[in-house]
C-alpha positions in Angstrom: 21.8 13.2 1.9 18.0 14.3 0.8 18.2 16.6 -2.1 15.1 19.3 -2.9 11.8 20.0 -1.4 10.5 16.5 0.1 8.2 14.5 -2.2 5.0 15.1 -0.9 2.5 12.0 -0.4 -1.3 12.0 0.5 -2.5 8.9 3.0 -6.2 7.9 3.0 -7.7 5.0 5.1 -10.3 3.4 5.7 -12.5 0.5 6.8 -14.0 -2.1 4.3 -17.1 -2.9 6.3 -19.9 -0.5 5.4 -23.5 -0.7 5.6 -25.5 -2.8 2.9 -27.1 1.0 1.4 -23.2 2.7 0.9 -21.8 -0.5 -0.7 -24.4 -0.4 -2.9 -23.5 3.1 -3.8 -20.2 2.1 -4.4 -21.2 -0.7 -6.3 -22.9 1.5 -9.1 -19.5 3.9 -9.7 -17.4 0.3 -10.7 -16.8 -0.6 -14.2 -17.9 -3.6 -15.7 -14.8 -5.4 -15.4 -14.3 -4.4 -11.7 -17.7 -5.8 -11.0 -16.2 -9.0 -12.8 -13.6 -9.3 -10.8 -15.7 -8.9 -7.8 -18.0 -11.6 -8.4 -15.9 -13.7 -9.1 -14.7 -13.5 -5.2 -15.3 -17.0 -3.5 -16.6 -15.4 0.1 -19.3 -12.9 -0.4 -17.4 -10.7 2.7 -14.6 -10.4 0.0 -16.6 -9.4 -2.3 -18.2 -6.9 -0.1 -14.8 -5.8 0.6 -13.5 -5.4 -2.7 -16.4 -3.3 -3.7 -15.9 -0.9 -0.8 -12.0 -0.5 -2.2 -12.7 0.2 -5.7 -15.7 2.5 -4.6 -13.9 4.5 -2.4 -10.3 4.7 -4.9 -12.4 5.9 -7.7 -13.9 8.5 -5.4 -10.7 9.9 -4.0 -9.0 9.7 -7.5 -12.0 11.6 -9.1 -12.0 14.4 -6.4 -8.3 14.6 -6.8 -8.1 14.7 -10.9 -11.8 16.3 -10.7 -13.4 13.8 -12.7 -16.5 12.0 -12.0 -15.5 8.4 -10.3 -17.3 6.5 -12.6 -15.4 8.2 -15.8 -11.9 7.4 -14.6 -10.4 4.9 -17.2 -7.6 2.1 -15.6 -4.7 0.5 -17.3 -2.5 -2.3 -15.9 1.0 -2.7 -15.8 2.4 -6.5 -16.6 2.5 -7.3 -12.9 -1.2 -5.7 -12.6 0.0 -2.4 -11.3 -2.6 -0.2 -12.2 -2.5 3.3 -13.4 -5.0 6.3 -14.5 -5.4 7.1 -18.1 -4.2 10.8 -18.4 -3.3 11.5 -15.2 0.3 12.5 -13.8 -0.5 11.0 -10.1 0.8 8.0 -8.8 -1.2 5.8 -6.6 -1.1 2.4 -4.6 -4.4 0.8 -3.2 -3.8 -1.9 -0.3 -6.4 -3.8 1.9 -5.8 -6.5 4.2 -9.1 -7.9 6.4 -11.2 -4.8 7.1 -8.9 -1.8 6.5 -7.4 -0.4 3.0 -5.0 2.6 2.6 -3.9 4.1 -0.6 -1.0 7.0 -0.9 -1.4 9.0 -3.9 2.1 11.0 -5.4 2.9 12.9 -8.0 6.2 11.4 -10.5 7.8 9.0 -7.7 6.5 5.1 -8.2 4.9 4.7 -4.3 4.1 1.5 -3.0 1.9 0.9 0.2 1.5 -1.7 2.2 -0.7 -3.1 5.7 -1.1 -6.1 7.1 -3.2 -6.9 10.0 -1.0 -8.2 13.0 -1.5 -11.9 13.8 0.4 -14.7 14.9 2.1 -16.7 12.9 1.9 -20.3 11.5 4.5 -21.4 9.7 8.5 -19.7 9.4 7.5 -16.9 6.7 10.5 -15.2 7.6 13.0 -17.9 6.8 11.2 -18.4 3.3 11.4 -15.0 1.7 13.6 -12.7 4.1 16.8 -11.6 2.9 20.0 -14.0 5.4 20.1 -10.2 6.8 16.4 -10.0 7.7 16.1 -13.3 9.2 19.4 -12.5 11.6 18.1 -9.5 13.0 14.7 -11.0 13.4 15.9 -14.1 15.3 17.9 -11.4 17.3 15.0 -9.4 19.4 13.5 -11.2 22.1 10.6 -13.6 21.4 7.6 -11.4 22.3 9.0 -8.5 19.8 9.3 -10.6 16.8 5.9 -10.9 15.9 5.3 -7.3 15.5 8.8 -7.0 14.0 7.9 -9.6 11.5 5.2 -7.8 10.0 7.1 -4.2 10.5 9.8 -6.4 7.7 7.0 -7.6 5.8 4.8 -4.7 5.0 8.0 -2.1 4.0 9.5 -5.2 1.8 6.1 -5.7 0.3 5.7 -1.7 -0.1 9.0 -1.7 -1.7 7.8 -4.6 -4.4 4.9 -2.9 -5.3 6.7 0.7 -5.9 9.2 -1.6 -8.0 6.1 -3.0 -9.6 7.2 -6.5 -10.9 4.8 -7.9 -8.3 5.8 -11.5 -6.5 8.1 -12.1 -9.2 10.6 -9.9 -7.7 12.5 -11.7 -5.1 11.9 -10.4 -1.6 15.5 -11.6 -0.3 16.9 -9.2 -3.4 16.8 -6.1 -0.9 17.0 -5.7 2.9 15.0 -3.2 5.2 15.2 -2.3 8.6 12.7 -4.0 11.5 13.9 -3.0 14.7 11.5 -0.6 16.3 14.0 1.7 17.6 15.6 1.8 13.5 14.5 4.3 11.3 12.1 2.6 8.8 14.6 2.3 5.8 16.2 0.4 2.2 19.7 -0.9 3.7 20.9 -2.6 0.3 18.9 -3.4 -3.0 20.4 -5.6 -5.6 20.9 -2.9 -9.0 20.1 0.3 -7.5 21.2 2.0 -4.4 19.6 2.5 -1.6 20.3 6.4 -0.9 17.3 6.5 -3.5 14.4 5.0 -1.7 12.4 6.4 1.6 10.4 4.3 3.3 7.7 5.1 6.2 5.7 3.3 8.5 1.6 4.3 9.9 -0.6 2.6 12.0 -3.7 2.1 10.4 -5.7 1.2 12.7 -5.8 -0.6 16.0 -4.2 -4.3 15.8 -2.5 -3.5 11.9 0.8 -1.6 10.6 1.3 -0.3 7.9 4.4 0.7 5.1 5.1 3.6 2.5 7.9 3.2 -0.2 8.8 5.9 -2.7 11.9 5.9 -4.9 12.4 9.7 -4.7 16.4 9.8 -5.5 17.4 10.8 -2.5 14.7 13.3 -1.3 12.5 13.2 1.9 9.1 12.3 2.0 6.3 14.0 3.6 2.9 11.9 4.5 -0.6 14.0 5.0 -3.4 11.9 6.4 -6.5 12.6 4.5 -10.2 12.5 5.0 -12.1 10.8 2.3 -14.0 12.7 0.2 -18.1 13.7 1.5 -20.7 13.8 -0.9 -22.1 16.2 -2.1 -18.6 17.6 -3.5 -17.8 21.0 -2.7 -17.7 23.2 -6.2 
């Protein structure tokens, strides 16, 4: 049973691919370690890619904390979860191909998630899936499973990154639901109980899913869909 107002949660997407003059723009609000990291991107569409994400979370973060994007200061957890310096707000930045998302809370560690759906290669599921997971997943019909799989596979991975121990917590330590007709949900979790985790699930965009989680002790969560931020900012 949910307990208090919901914990409210702010959704922004949006695509990677820009034109050459906006990534540029972008480009000049990174830091000098961001830019690092960037370069040192094998494919140059990564690295385009990875510009346009940092860009566009420093913009959103700067009109929320009303800083100036290139100001905003980064630290990183062990597992590389990354936080702002003096700021209450709690974020989660996630790309996959051409679309990111981040969801931006106050207090509650969030955890977001997308995958673009594809057809699969190799048995993922029987790998990292809880015995649980993999038995419910084997248990739709053949067409559904695809789209099932990645339904499992972006709220397990939103869930890790709310946790924020990265791949170094075990994925089969929890179970989530799949099924389209289940409510998108934590159905056990080794050392915690799942009556304290909400999880969500968006669309993206057209061919991807996507996955909220938020340990909110037992509250609701409420997800706005936000427009990113135009320039010039409004006083």
């Amino acid at each position: 049973m949910s307990a208090g107002n919901p914990v409210e949660i702010d959704l922004y997407v949006w695509s990677l691919d820009v034109d050459e003059s906006e990534r540029l723009r972008l480009a000049r609000l990174l830091s000098h370690d961001e830019t690092a990291r960037a370069e040192r991107l094998v494919f140059e569409r990564d690295r385009h890619r990875f510009i346009v994400a940092r860009g566009r979370l420093r913009e959103i973060l700067a009109r929320v904390t009303k800083r100036e994007p290139e100001a905003l200061r980064f630290s990183y957890a062990a597992h590389g979860k990354p936080s702002l310096e003096g700021c209450a707000e709690k974020f989660n930045l996630t790309h996959s191909q051409s679309t990111a998302a981040l969801g931006i809370t106050r207090a509650h560690e969030i955890g977001v998630d997308v995958e673009c759906v594809r057809p699969l290669k190799e048995d993922i599921a029987g790998r990292f899936f809880s015995p649980a997971e993999v038995a419910a997943l084997r248990a739709l019909p053949a067409d559904l499973q695809t789209e099932a799989f990645f339904r499992c596979w972006t709220r397990k991975e939103a869930v890790v990154k709310a946790i924020g121990d990265g791949l170094s917590h075990p994925l089969d330590s929890f179970d989530v639901s799949l099924a389209s007709d289940e409510v998108a949900a934590v159905q056990r979790i080794d050392g915690d109980s799942p009556d304290r985790w909400r999880l969500a699930t968006f669309k993206p965009a057209s061919g991807y899913t996507g996955a909220i989680a938020c340990r909110t002790g037992g509250r609701e969560i409420k997800i706005t869909m936000k427009s990113l931020p135009q320039l010039p900012w409004p006083d």
